[in-house]
C-alpha positions, 0 to 999 in steps of 0.5 A: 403173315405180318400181325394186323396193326388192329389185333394189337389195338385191339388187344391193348384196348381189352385190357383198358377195358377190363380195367375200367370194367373193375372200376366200374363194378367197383363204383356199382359196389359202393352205389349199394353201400350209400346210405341208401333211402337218407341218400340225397341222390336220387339214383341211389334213392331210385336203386334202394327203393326199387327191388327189381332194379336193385336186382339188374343192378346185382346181375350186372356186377356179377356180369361184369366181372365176368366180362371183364376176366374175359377182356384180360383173357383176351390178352391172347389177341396179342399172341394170336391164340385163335381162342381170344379172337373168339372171346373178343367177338363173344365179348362184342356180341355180348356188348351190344346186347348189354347196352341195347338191353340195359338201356332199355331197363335204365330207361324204365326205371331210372331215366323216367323217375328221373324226368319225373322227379326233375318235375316235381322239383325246383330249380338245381335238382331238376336240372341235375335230374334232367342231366341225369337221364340226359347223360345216361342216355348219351353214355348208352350209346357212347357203349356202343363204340368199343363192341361194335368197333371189336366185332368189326375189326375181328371179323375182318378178312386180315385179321382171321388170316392172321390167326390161323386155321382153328386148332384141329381144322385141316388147312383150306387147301387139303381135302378132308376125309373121305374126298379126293 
């Protein structure tokens, strides 16, 4: 069988992203080593004076390299190991619930401070605040594209085919034991 055009998309666009995921805890990194309440962002101010998000934020970099090793694992699609198309779809699953459920936390305590704080404030920081919240709310839903795009294409009828029956499994069309 000839490999889905998909398989390799998508086995390039894992190792895209693994990338952009260690830039991205690496940019979370540097959000906790500002200078923190002298900060003149609010979102770094939001972050320092919040312990119960300071703490999201610490899981989510360690999630974050850990999703990401698991992206660059999942270089395997290019080889059609049946192993990464089950880490590309755990990745997916694990995507979609990691932007419906960080959405959820960012919503409380960042995008309301914001707005709150955009309020209080004149001009230019209000607007920034507003941008903000506005901003981090359209970029949760853009997360949505890649896991849910993923999940699509590696459940896909032509995509399994060409990965084979799983190692261990007997073909579809033998009988198993103890049938005849």
């Amino acid at each position: 069988m000839n490999r889905p055009t998909a398989v390799t998309v998508f086995g390039i666009l894992n190792i895209v992203f693994a990338v952009f995921g260690v830039v991205g805890v690496f940019a979370s990194v540097m959000l906790f080593a500002a200078v923190g309440t002298d900060s003149k962002n609010p979102v770094v101010q939001i972050i320092h004076n919040n312990a119960l998000f300071a703490d999201w934020m610490k899981v989510s970099i360690v999630l974050g390299l850990v999703v990401s090793a698991a992206l660059l694992a999942a270089i395997g699609l290019l080889k059609l190991k049946p192993w990464a198309r089950l880490v590309s779809i755990a990745y997916a699953i694990y995507g979609v619930v990691m932007v419906v459920v960080g959405g959820v936390v960012n919503y409380f305590f960042l995008v309301q401070p914001l707005l709150a704080q955009a309020h209080t404030q004149p001009g230019p920081a209000a607007a920034a605040a507003i941008g903000g919240a506005i901003g981090g709310t359209l970029g949760s839903c853009f997360g949505l594209i890649y896991p849910v795009l993923l999940l699509i294409f590696m459940l896909r009828a032509d995509v399994k085919a060409a990965f084979g029956p799983a190692a261990g499994s007997p073909p579809d069309d033998l009988p198993s034991a103890g049938q005849p």
